[in-house]
N, C-alpha and C positions, 0 to 999 in steps of 0.2 A: 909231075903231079902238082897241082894247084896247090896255094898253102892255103888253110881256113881262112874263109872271110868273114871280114868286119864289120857289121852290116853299120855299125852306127858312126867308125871309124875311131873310137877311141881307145887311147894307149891300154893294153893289155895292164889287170895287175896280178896276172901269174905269169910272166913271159918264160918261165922253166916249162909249166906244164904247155904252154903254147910249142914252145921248141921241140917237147917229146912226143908232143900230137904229131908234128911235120915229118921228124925222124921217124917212128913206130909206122908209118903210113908208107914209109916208102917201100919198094921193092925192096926184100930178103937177097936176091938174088940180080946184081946189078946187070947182069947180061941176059935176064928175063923178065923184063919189065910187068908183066903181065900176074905173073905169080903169085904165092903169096906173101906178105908183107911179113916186115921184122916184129910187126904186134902178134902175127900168129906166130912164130918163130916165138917169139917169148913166149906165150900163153904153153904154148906144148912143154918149153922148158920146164916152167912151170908145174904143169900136172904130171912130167917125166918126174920129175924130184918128190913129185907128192906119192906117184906111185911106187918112189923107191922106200917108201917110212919116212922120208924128211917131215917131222912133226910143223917146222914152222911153212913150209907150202900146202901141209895137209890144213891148216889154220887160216893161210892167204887165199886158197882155193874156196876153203867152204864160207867166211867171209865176202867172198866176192860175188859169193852163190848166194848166200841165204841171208847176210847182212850181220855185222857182229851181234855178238849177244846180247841182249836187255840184261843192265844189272839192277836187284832189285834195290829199291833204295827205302827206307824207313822214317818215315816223316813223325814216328811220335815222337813221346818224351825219353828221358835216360831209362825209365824203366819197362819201355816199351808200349805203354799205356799212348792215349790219341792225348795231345797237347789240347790242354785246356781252353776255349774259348770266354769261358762266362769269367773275365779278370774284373773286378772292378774296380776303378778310379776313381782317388779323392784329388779336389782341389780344393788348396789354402791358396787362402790370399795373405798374404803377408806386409804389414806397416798399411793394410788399407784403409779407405777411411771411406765414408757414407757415399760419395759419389763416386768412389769408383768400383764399389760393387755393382753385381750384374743383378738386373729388378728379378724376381722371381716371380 
């Protein structure tokens, strides 16, 4: 089997998951070239262990299926109220002296 190609030719910078692409591709079965590959060979592993209760394949599986879960996140304040927009700023000018105030 072909290894993936490179169309633009430049150095990989996952060369692990490059190497488990090549490996997971290849025949399961070296004296059936044809068959199916050791990616399916995992994937069954995989949902054998989810079918037996293994909580963490039942977690890898539906993850892979439906996408982890959104967590919500809270952008107000400590009290939960929406952070204040309307802050107002003062500026001092400090040792200034007539020309280097800003003209009004």
């Amino acid at each position: 089997m072909a290894a993936p190609k490179n169309p633009k030719g430049k150095k990989s910078e996952k060369p692990l998951v490059d190497a488990l692409r090549i490996v997971l591709n290849e025949p399961a079965d070296k004296d059936n070239p044809k068959g199916a590959r050791k990616v399916r060979r995992v994937a069954e592993q995989l949902v054998d262990q989810a079918m037996k209760g293994d909580v963490k394949a039942i977690r890898e599986v539906w993850d892979r299926m439906e996408g982890k879960a959104v967590q919500a996140v809270n952008l107000g304040g400590q009290d939960g109220n929406p952070v204040g927009t309307d802050n107002k700023w003062t500026v001092e000018f400090i040792n200034a002296t007539p020309e280097s105030k800003p003209k009004t």
